[in-house]
C-alpha positions in Angstrom: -5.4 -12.3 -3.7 -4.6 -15.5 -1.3 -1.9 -15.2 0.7 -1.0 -17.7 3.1 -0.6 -15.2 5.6 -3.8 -13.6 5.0 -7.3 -14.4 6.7 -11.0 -13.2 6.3 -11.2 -9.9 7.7 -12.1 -8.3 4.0 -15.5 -10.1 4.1 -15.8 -9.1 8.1 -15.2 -5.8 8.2 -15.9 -4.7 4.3 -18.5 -7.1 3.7 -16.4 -8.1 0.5 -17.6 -11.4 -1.0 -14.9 -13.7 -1.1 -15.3 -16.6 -3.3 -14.3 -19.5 -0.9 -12.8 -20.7 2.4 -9.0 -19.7 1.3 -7.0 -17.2 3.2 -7.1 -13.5 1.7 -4.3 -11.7 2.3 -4.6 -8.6 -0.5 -7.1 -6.7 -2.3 -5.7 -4.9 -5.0 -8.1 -1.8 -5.4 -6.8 0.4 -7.7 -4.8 -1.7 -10.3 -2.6 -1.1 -13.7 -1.0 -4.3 -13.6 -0.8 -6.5 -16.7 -3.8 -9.1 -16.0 -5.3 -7.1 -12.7 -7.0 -4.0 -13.8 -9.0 -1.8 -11.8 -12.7 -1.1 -14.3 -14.9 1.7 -14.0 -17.7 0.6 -12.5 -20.9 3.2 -13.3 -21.7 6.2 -15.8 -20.4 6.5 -19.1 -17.1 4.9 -19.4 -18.6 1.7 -17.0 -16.3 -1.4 -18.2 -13.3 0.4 -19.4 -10.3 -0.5 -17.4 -7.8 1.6 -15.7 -4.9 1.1 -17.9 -7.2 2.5 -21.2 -7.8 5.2 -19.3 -4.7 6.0 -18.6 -3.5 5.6 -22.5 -6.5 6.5 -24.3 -7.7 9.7 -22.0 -5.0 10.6 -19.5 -4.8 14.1 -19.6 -8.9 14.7 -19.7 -9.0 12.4 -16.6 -5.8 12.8 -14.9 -4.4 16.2 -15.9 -1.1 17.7 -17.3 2.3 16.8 -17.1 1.6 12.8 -16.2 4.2 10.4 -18.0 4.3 6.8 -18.1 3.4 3.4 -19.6 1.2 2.8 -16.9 -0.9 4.3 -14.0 2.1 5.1 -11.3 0.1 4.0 -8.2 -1.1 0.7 -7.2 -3.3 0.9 -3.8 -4.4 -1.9 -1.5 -5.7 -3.2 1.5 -3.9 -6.0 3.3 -5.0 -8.4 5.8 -2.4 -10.4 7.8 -3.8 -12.6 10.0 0.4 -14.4 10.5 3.5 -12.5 9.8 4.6 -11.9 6.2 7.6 -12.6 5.2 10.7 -10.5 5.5 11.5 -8.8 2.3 13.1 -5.6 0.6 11.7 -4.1 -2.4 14.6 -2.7 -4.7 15.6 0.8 -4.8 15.4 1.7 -8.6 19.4 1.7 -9.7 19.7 -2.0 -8.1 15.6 -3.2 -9.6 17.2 -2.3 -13.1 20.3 -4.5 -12.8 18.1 -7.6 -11.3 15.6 -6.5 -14.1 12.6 -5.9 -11.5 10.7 -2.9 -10.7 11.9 0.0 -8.2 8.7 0.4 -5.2 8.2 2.9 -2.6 5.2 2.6 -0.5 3.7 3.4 2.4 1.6 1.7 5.3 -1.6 3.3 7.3 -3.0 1.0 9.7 -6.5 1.0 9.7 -6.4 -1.6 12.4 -4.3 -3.0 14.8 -4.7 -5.8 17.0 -2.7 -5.1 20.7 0.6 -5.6 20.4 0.5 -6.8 16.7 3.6 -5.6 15.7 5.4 -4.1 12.3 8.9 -5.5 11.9 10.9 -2.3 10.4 14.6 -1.5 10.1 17.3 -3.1 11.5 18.1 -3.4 14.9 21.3 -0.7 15.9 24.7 -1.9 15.3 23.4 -4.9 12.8 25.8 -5.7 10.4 25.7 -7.0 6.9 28.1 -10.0 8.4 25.8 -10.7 11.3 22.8 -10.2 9.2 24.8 -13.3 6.7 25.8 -15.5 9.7 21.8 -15.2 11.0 20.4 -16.2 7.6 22.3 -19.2 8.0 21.2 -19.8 11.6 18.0 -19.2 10.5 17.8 -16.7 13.0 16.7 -13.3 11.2 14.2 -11.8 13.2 16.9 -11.5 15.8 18.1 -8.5 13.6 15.1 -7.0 12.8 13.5 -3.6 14.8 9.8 -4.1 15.8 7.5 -1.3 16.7 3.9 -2.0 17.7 1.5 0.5 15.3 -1.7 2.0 16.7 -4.8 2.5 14.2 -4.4 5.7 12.7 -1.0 6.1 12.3 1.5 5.5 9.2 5.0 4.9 8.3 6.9 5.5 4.9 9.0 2.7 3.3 11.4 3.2 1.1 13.0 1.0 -1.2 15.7 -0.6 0.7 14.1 -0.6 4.0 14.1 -3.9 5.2 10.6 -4.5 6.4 7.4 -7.1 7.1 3.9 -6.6 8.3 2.9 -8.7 11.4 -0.3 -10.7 12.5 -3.1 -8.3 13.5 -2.8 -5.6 11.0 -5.1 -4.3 9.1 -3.5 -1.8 6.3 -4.2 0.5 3.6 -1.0 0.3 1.1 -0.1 3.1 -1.3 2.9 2.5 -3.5 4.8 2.5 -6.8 3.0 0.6 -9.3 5.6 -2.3 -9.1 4.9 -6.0 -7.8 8.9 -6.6 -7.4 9.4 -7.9 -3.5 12.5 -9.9 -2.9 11.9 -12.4 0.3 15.0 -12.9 3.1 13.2 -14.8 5.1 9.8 -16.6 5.9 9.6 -17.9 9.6 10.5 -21.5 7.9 7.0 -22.0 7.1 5.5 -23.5 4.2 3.2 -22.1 1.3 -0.8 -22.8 0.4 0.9 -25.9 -1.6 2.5 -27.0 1.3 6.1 -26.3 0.0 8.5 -23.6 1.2 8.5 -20.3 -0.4 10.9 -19.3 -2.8 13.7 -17.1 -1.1 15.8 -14.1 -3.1 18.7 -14.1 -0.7 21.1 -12.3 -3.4 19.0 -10.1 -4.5 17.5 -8.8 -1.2 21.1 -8.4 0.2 21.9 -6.1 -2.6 18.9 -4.2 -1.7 18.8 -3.9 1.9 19.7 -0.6 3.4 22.1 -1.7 6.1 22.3 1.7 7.5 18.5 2.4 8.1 18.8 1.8 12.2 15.4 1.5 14.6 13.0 3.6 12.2 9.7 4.7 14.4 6.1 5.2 13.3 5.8 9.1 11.4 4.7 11.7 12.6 2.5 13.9 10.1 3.5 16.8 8.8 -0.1 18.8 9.5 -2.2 16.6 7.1 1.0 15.1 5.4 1.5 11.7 5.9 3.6 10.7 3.4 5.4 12.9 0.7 8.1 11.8 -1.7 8.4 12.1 -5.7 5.9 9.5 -6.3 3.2 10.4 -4.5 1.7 12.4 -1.5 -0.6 11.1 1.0 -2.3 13.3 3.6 -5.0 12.5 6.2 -8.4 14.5 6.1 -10.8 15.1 8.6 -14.6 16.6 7.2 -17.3 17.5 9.2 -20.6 16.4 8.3 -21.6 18.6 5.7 -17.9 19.0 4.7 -16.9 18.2 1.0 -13.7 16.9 -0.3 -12.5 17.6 -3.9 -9.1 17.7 -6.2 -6.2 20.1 -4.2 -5.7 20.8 -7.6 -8.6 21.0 -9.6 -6.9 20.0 -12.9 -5.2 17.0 -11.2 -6.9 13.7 -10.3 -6.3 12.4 -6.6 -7.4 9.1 -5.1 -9.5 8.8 -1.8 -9.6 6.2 0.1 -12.7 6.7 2.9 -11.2 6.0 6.4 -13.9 6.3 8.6 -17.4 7.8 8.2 -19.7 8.4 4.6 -19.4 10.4 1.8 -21.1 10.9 -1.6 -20.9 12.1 -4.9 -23.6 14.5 -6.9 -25.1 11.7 -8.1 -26.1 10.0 -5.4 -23.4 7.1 -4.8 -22.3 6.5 -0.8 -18.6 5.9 0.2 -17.7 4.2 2.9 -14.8 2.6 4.9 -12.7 0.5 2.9 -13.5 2.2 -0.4 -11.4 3.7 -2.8 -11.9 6.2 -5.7 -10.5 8.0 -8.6 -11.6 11.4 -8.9 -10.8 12.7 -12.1 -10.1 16.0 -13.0 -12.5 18.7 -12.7 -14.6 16.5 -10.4 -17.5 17.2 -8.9 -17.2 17.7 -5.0 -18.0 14.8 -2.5 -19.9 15.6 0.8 -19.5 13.8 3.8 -22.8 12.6 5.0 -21.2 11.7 8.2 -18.1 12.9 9.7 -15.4 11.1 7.5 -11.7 10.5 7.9 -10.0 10.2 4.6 -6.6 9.6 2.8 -6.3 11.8 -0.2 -3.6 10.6 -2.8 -1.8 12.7 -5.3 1.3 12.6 -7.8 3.5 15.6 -6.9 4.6 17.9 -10.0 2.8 18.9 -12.7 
């Protein structure tokens, strides 16, 4: 996906062929969005897209228990070579009065430029009046917390949080499978078409949680990273000669290969920056090198 805060670093660091000289911001790599579907891409079911799956064979793939028009997840990889925009996705009472879509998510950095920062929160003692009088003053970031991330580490972001990735980051996204984000402010730049970008003042001040004070990076819980009813994330280290497989094995999970090599029985390598579905009752995957890995899972079932 352009962005016009995105840059290159997919095709420098993942070797991803992008198609021209535009800025890439996001690669959507595990997708049941209307018009962006993820595709199996080898074996028997090569060419069927995520969203048949998910209707057509969701409890021989995915397991028991799983409800829903649509895969729940939707995974990426972001690249922000300038500051997003600050924004507020909407918890899910207020996304179903503005008719959008609720999102929780969560950030890992997989790289961090120093002091590339992650604007989170608001700064303690903000209020919503002073947060109104800088929107007109165009003075915004003034009232947003900043934390500088180190690779490796991760923060959860609810809905409400107000929040925006800076320049420098390189970051794996887990979330809802929502695309609602409501925009506060935009560093008064223009878009790829030269024009300013659309603002949702209303709706983001409906959504912003203006008691969420100075949030800090997490710290895991063990392997935890992340844990909240739409999904759990934890961080996995495997020894060469280590496998990883399903927690439960008649659940699917996602992983998404941090550092190091692993592969499947039959033969296909993993490496950084890619992401699978492991279905249920997969086959083990064995880390050919030392690997770091996120595993994903839906909680319940």
């Amino acid at each position: 996906m352009t962005r016009v805060w995105g840059g290159r670093t997919l095709e420098q660091v993942y070797g991803r062929s992008l198609p021209d000289s535009q800025p890439y911001g996001e690669s959507w790599e595990l997708s049941d969005r209307e018009g962006e579907q993820s595709v199996v891409a080898g074996g028997a079911l090569a060419g069927t897209t995520l969203h048949d799956l998910w209707i057509q064979q969701r409890e021989k793939i995915f397991g028991t228990g799983l409800e829903g028009e649509r895969f729940p997840l939707l995974i990426k990889i972001l690249d922000a070579r300038q500051d997003l925009s600050i924004q507020v996705h909407p918890p899910s009472d207020v996304a179903e009065r503005l008719e959008g879509e609720p999102k929780t998510e969560m950030w890992f950095i997989a790289r961090a430029d120093p002091a590339a920062k992650l604007y989170v929160g608001l700064k303690k003692g903000v209020s919503i009046e002073q947060f109104e009088a800088a929107l007109s003053a165009g003075t915004v970031e003034e009232c947003v917390h900043a934390v500088e991330p180190r690779a490796g580490e991760s923060i959860f972001i609810p809905s409400g949080r107000l929040h925006a990735i800076g320049a420098g980051l390189l970051i794996y996204e887990i979330q809802q499978n929502s695309d609602t984000t409501y925009r506060v402010f935009d560093w008064n730049r223009p878009g790829l078409d030269g024009k300013p970008r659309d603002l949702h003042i209303d709706e983001s001040l409906q959504c912003i949680d203006f008691s969420d004070y100075e949030p800090g990076m997490d710290t895991p819980n063990g392997d935890t990273l992340a844990s909240c009813p739409y999904f759990v994330v934890e961080h996995l280290e495997i020894p060469e000669g280590g496998v990883c497989a399903n927690p439960d094995p008649d659940r699917f999970s996602v992983v998404t290969v941090v550092d190091g090599e692993l592969r499947s029985r039959g033969g296909r390598s993993f490496q950084a920056g890619d992401f699978l579905l492991l279905p249920r009752g997969a086959a083990q995957l064995e880390a050919t090198k030392a690997a770091a890995v996120l595993q994903t899972t839906i909680p319940g079932g």
